[in-house]
Structure formats: structure tokens, C-alpha cells
C-alpha positions as CSV (number, residue, x, y, z in Angstrom):
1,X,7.8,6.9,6.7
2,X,6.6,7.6,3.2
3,X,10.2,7.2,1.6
4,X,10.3,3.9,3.8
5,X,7.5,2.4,2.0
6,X,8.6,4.0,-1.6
7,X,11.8,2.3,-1.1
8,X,9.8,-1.2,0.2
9,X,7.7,-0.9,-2.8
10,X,10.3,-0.4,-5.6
11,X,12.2,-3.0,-4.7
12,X,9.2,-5.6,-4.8
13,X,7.4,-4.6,-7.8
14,X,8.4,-5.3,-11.6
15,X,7.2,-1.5,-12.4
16,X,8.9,0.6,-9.6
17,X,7.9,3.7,-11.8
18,X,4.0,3.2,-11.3
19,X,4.8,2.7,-7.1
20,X,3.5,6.1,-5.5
21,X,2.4,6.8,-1.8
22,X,0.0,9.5,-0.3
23,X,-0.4,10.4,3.2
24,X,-3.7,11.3,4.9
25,X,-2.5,12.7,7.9
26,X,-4.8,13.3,11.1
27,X,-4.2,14.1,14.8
28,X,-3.1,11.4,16.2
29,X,-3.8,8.7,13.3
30,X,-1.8,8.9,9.7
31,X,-3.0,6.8,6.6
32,X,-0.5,5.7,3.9
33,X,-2.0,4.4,0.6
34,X,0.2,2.5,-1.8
35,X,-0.5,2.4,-5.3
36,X,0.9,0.2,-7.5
37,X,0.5,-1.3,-11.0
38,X,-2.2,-3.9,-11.2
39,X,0.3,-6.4,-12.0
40,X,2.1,-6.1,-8.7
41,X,-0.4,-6.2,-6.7
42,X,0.2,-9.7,-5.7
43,X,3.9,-9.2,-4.9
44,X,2.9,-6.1,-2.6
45,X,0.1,-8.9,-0.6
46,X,2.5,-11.6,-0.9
47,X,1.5,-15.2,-0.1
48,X,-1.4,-15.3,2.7
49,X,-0.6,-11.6,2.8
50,X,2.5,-11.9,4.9
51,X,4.3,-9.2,2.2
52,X,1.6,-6.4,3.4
53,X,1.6,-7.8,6.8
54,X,5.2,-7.4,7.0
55,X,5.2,-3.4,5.7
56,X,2.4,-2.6,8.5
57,X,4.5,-4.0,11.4
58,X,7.4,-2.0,10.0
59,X,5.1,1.1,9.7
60,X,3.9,0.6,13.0
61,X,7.0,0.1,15.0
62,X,8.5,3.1,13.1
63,X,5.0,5.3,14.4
64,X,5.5,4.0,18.0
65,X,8.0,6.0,18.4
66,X,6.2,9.2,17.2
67,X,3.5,7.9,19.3
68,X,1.0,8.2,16.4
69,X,-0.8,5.2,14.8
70,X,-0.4,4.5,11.0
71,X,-2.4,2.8,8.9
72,X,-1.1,1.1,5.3
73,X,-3.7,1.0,2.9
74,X,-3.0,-0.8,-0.4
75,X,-5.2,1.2,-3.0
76,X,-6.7,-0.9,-6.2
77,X,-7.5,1.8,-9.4
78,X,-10.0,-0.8,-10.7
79,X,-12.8,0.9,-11.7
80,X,-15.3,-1.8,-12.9
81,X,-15.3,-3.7,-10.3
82,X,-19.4,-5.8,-10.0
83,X,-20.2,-3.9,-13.1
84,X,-22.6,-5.9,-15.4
85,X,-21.0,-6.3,-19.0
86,X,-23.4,-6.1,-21.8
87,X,-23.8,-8.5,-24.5
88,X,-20.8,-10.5,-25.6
């Protein structure tokens, strides 16, 4: 499944080098986080979030038959996210 969303990824994204994928893998539940260059991050959502949508019914139909259930995460790296800036 990880390969499946690698290859989903690249082909979306205008920086298919920055695309990589971990897997957090429990007993019966696996997480896949996608990370991707800040500038793609709105090709990964897609409009309304149908893009994302789209790669978590794919995910999930491939886990049915494993009988596991996978969830796709789409990580953000920001960092300063609500932090106060100081005098401008």
C-alpha cells in the first residue's frame, strides 16, 4: 500500500522528490502519513477534498481485503503554526 500512495503522490505533485510515506503499523489498524512539499499540499486535498478523499477509498478497499483498517494521514511540517510574531 505504501508504493500505492508513493506512486499517487508523485504523480500529483510538482515536487515528486519531497513526496515520502511512513507507516505506523498496529494490530489490526495501520496509519500512512503523506508528506509533501508545502506547495502541494493543495493538489494532494484537491478541491472540497475529493483528491484526499479519493486516496482513502483506495487505501481502504486495498486493506479490506487484508481485513485491517488504514488510515491516510496527510502530515503538514509547519512549525509556527498560532505563534505570535514580534514586532514588525
Amino acid at each position: 500500500m505504501k508504493e500505492m500512495i508513493i506512486t499517487l503522490a508523485r504523480a500529483l505533485v510538482d515536487r515528486p522528490d519531497l513526496v515520502s510515506v511512513n507507516e505506523v503499523g498496529g494490530f489490526n489498524t495501520m496509519i500512512i502519513e503523506l508528506s509533501v512539499a508545502k506547495q502541494d499540499l493543495g493538489k494532494i486535498i484537491g478541491k472540497q477534498g475529493r483528491t484526499i478523499s479519493a486516496m482513502r477509498t483506495l487505501i481502504n478497499a486495498a486493506s479490506a481485503k487484508e481485513k485491517k483498517r488504514t488510515l491516510l494521514e496527510l502530515m503538514d511540517d509547519t512549525i509556527n503554526i498560532g505563534v505570535e510574531r514580534g514586532p514588525q
